[in-house]
C-alpha positions in Angstrom: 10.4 7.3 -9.9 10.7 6.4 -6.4 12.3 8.2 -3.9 15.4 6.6 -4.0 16.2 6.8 -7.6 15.2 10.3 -7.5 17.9 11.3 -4.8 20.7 9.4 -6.6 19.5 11.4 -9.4 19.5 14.7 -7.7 23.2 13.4 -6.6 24.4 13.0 -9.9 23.0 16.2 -11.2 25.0 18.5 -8.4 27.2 20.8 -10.5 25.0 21.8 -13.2 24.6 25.3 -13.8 21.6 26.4 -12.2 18.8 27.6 -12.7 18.1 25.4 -15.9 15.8 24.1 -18.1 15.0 20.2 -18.8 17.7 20.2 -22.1 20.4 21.7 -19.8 19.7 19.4 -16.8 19.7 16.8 -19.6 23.0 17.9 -21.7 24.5 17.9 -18.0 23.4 14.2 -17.4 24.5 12.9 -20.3 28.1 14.3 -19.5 27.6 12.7 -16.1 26.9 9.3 -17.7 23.9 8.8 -16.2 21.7 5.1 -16.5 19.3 5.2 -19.0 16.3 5.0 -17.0 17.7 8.2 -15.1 17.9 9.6 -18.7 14.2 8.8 -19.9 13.1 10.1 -15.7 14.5 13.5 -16.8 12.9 13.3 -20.2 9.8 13.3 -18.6 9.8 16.0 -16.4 8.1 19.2 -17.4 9.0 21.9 -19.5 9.9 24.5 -17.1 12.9 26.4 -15.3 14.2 24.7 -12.0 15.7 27.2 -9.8 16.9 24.2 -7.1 17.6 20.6 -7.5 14.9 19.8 -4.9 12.4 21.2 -7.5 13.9 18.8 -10.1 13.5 15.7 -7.3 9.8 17.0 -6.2 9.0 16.8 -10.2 10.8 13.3 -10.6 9.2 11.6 -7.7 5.3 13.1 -9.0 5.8 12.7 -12.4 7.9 10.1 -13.7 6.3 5.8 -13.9 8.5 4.0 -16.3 6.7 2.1 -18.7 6.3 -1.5 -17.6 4.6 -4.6 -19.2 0.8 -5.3 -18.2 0.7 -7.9 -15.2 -1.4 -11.3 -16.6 -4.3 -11.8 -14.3 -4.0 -15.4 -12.9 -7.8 -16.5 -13.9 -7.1 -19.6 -11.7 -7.3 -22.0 -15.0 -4.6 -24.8 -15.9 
């Protein structure tokens, strides 16, 4: 996730009940009505207790890549 994202993320998520755990941060998400994407970004952070929000964006920004679709190589053929 890039930076970006991840602080408009860390924006939406100010209010939960801290620390918490990745279902809590998620539960508290949902209620905020995040965007998907922001929804499967959480999903993919670790398993662990966050004690700060900045510990939830460090974790977003090194951990999350959304799936994308492989790039076709341009062989240079017609």
């Amino acid at each position: 996730m890039d930076l970006r994202a991840a602080v408009e993320l860390k924006t939406l998520l100010v209010g939960v009940p801290l620390p918490a755990e990745k279902p809590g941060l998620l539960a508290y998400a949902v209620k905020q009505h995040v965007e998907p994407q922001s929804l499967d970004a959480l999903q993919s952070l670790p398993d662990r207790r966050y004690d700060s929000l900045d510990e939830v964006l460090e974790d977003l920004v090194h951990t999350y890549t959304p799936s994308r679709r492989p790039v076709r190589e341009s062989h240079g053929t017609k």
